[in-house]
N, C-alpha and C positions, 0 to 999 in steps of 0.2 A: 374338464379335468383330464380329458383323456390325450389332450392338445398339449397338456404340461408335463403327463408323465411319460409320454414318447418323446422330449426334451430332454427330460431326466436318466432317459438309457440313454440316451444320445450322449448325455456331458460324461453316464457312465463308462461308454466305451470310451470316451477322450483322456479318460484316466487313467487309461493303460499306456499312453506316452508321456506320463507324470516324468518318468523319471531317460528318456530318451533325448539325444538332443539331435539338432537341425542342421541346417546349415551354419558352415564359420568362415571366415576369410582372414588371411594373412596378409596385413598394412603392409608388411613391411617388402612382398611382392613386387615386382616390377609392372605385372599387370592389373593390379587392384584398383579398380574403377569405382567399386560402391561406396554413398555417401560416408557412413562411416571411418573410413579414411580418410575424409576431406577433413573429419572433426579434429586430428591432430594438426590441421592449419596449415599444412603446407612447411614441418618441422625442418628450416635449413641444415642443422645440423645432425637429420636423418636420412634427409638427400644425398650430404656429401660423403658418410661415412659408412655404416654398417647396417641402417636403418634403427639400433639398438635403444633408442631414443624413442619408436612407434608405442613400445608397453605402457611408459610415461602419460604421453600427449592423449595414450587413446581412452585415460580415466573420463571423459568424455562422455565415453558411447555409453557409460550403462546409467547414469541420472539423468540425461537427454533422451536417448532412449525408452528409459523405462514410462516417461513421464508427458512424452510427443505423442502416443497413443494412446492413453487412456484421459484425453479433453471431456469437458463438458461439450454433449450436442445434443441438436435440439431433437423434441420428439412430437412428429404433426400429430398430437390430439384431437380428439372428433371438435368442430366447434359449437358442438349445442346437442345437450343430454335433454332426457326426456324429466318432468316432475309429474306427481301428481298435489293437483289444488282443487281441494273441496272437492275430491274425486273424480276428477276429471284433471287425462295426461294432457301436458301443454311442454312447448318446447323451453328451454331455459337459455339465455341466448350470452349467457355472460364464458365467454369463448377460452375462458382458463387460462393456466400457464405457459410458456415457451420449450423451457429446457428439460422438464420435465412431464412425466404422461399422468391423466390424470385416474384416480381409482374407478371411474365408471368406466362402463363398457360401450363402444362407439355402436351396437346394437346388432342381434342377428340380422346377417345377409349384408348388413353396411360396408363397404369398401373405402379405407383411406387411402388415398397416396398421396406424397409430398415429396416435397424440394427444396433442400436450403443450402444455401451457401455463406463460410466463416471466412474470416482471414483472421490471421495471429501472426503477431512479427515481436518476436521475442529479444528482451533486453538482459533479462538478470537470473541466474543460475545460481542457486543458495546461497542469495544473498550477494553473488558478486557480480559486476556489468560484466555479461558477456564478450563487449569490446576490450576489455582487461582487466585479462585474467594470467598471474605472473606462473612462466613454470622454470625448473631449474631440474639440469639431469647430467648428470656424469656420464663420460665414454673414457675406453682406454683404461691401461693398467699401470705400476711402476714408475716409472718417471714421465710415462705419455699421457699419463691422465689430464684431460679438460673436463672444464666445467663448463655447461651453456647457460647462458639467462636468456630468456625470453618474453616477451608481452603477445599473447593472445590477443586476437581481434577477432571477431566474428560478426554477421549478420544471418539470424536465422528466417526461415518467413517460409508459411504455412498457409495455402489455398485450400479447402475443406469444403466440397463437395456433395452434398449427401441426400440419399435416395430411399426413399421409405414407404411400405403399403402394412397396413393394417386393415386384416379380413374380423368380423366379429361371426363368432361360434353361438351355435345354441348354449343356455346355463349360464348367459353372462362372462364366456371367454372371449376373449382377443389372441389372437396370432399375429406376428409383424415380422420382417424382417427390413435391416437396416442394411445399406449398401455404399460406405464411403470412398470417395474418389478424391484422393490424393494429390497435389503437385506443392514438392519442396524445395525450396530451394535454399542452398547455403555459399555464404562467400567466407573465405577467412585468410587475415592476413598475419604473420609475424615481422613485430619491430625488427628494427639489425639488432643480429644479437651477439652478446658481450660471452667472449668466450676466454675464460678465466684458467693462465697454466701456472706453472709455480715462479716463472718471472716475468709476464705480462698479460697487459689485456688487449685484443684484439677484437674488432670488428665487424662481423659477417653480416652479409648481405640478406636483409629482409625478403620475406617469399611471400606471395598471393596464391590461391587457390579458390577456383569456382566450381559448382553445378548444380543441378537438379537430377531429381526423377518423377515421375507422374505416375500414376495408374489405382489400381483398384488398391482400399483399405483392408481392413479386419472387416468381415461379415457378422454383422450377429443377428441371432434368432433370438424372440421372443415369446414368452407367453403368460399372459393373465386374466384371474378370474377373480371376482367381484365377490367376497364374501361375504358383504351384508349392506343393504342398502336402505333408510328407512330413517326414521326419528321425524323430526317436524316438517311435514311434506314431504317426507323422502328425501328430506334436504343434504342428509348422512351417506359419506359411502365409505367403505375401508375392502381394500383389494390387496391381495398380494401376487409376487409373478415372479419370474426365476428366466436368467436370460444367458448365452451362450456365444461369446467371442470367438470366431471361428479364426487361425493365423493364416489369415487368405493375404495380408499382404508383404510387401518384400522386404522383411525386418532390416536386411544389410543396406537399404536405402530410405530406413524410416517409414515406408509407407503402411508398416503392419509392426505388432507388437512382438513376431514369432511367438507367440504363447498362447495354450488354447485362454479363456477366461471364463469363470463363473460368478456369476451375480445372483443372490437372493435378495428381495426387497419386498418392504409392507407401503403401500401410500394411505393416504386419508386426506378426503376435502368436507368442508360444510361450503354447501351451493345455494350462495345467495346473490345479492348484485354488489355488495363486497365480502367475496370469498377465500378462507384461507384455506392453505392447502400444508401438510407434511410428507417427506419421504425420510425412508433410513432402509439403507441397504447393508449388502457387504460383500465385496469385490475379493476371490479367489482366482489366483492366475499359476499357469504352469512354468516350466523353464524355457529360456529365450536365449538367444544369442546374444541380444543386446548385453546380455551380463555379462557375456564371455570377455574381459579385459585381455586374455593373452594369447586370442582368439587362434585358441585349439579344440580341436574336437575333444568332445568329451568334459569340458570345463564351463558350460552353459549352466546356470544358478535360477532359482527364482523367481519370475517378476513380483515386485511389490504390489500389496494390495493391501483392503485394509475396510474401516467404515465409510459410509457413503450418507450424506445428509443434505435434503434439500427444506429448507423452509421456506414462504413465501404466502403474496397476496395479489387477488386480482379485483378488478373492481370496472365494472361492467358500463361505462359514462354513458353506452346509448346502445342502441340494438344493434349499432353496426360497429360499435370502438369497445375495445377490452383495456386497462391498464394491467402490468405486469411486472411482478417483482418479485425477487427470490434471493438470495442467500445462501451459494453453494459449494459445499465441501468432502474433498477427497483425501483420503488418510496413506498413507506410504510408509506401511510397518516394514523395520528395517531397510531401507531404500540406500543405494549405494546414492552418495552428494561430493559434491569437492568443500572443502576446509583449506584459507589457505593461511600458511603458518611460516614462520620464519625457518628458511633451511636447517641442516640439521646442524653443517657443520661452517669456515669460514675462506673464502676467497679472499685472498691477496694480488693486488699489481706490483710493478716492478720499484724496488727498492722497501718494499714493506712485508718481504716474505718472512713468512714465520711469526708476525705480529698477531698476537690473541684480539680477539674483539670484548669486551665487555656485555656480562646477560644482557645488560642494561640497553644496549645498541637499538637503535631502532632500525624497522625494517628497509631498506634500500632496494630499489629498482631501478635498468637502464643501464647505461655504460657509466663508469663512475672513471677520475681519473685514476693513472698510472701509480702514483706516488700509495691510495686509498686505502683500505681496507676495507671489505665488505660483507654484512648479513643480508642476504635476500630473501625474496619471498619465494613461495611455491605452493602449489593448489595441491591434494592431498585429497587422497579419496577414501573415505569414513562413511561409514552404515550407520542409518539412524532414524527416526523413526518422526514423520510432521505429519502438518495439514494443511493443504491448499484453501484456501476461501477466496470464492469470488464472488460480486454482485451481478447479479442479470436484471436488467431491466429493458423494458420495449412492450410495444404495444401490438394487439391483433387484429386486425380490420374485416368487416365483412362486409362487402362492398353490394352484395342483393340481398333481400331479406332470406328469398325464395333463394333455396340452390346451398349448395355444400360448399362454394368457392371460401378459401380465410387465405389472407396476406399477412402477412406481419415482417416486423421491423428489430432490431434487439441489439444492445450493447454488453459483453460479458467485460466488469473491471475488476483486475486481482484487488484485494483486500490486502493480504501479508504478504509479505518476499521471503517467503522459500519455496523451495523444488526450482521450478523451470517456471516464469514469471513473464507473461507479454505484455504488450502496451494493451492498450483498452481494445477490445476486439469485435468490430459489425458483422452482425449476420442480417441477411435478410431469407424469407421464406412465403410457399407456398404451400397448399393442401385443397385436396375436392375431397367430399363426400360424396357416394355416388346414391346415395340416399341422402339427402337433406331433406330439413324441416322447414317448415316453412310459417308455420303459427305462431302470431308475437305471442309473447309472454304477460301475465296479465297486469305484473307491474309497472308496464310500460303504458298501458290505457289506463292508469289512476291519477 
């Protein structure tokens, strides 16, 4: 207990920059190198003119953002708790869940550490493919004003890293700390875009735009203590733990949330040879740059957080294989998303100025002819409030009875398309116990 309430002053000193903000950067710069400005795509029409076009394009950075940091990752749990049978402790060898930690305690003096690595290559952003996504923005005033259309393209993709020790405390605590390693990378292109004045349309030359960066994640500490363990064999456990997102990494290139985070959570498992398990948290975050759309100092918001729910089952085929399943969901009250909606108002080419369009129009994208009239689309940035789900499934291997070695394998696939949405995503992993068990379980000799 005393492991969690020196966490506790901890997050309470973090609360004195509740209302402070970080670093910001200005797209529309000549020297602005951080990813975040890569997310307006490489805006032709911001190149050529005043940049005034970057406030637009950069709705972007705060649902990508907010949403690129806070993944499901995995958490190396001990692979084999202690039971007692007919009073006598024997080891339980059914090696648990992936993505989530389990409510027992990996034991005084026990050391875990682990290693896993994700990959995520992301396709669809609330609901709309990444590769297009339509925007539309006015420049100029009076009789100079244009209008730009454009089609978004994008490739997002996400190498994920991640480095973890968990020490076990006298009373049933655990301490961990979690260490993720970074490297993103983004391409993004714009179609030629269709720049719309009050007697024609014109053509401009589509743009590309690449990079990456790499380096250290959000740091977070943990800490948990086993509140009751016991019922049929001790087969019960229910634990609660309270954990601490440090902004250790570089928000303006995605590798960190800028925002401190707070997590309280309850778990519970019954520990049999097919065992299920529960989690329910709730995710607290500070202000971030990432919200900052008009990226001035002083205009940082936020980040989204919200409930936290893990359900799932595992099922134990032999002393050396685990099966692993779960069901995992993160809530985003209030979350900035793009909406995309028919412009507000309408473009005309030459010979069709001044022509109204009807409500009824449907939405048009792309260069249209000369003679046309046009309603286009545009993405639109609205606060709102979802839920991610995704399925985990994979399996845990322990490859010696004897010894603390666990391997395992894992696939995370979204369930619904909203927030930020990737293709189906492989992790693989490692973890030692530096105390393992080594006593089969006596299920396994019947």
């Amino acid at each position: 207990m005393k492991a969690i309430r020196r966490m506790i002053v901890m997050a309470a000193g973090c609360l004195a920059v509740l209302g402070a903000d970080g670093q910001y950067v200005n797209c529309g710069s000549s020297t602005a190198t951080q990813l975040v400005c890569l997310v307006p795509y490489g805006t032709g029409a911001a190149n050529q003119t005043n940049g005034t076009a970057i406030p637009t394009t950069s709705i972007f950075n705060a649902p990508i953002g907010s949403q690129l940091t806070q993944l499901p990752s995995a958490s190396s749990a001990p692979g084999t708790v202690i039971l007692t049978i007919h009073g006598n402790p024997e080891p339980y060898y059914n090696l648990g869940p992936i993505l989530i930690d389990r409510p027992d305690s990996v034991g005084q003096g026990h050391l875990i550490v682990g290693f896993s690595a994700q990959q995520y290559r992301f396709d669809h952003l609330d609901g709309t493919p990444i590769n297009a996504v339509p925007l539309v923005f006015v420049e100029g005033s009076g009789s100079n004003v244009q209008t730009y259309e454009q089609t978004e393209k994008a490739d997002i993709r996400l190498n994920q890293y991640t480095f973890v020790g968990i020490l076990g405390l006298p009373k049933k605590t655990d301490i961990s700390v979690t260490v993720p390693y970074n490297r993103i990378a983004i391409g993004a292109t714009s179609t030629p875009t269709a720049v719309y004045t009050s007697s024609s349309v014109n053509t401009a030359q589509g743009h590309y735009n690449a990079g990456f960066a790499k380096g250290i994640g959000d740091i977070v500490l943990n800490a948990k203590h086993v509140l009751w363990s016991g019922g049929d064999e001790g087969r019960m456990s229910v634990s609660t733990g309270f954990g601490l997102r440090l902004p250790t990494g570089d928000a303006l290139n995605y590798l960190g949330s800028g925002a401190y985070g707070y997590n309280v959570y309850a778990l519970a498992a019954d520990k049999r040879r097919f065992s299920t398990h529960v989690k329910i948290g709730y995710q607290w975050n500070t202000n971030s740059v990432l919200l900052n759309v008009s990226g001035a100092a002083g205009q940082n918001q936020r980040l989204p957080g919200g409930l936290q729910t893990a359900v799932g089952a595992d099922f134990g085929a032999t002393r050396h294989f685990t099966i692993s399943a779960d069901v995992v969901s993160n809530e985003f009250q209030n979350s900035p998303s793009i909406s995309v909606v028919q412009y507000g108002s309408t473009v005309a080419g030459a010979g069709a100025t001044g022509t109204t369009v009807p409500s009824t129009a449907s939405c048009q994208t792309g260069v249209v002819a000369l003679t046309a009239v046009s309603t286009l689309c545009t993405a639109n940035i609205v606060n709102k409030t979802f839920t991610t789900a995704n399925f985990s499934g994979g399996i845990k291997w322990k490859p010696f009875v004897r010894g603390g070695l666990v391997l395992y394998g894992n696939v995370l696939v979204p369930i619904n398309d909203v927030g930020l949405r990737s293709k189906p995503s492989p992790s693989v992993g490692v973890s030692y116990n530096f105390k393992g068990l080594d006593k089969a379980p006596s299920w396994l000799n019947r």
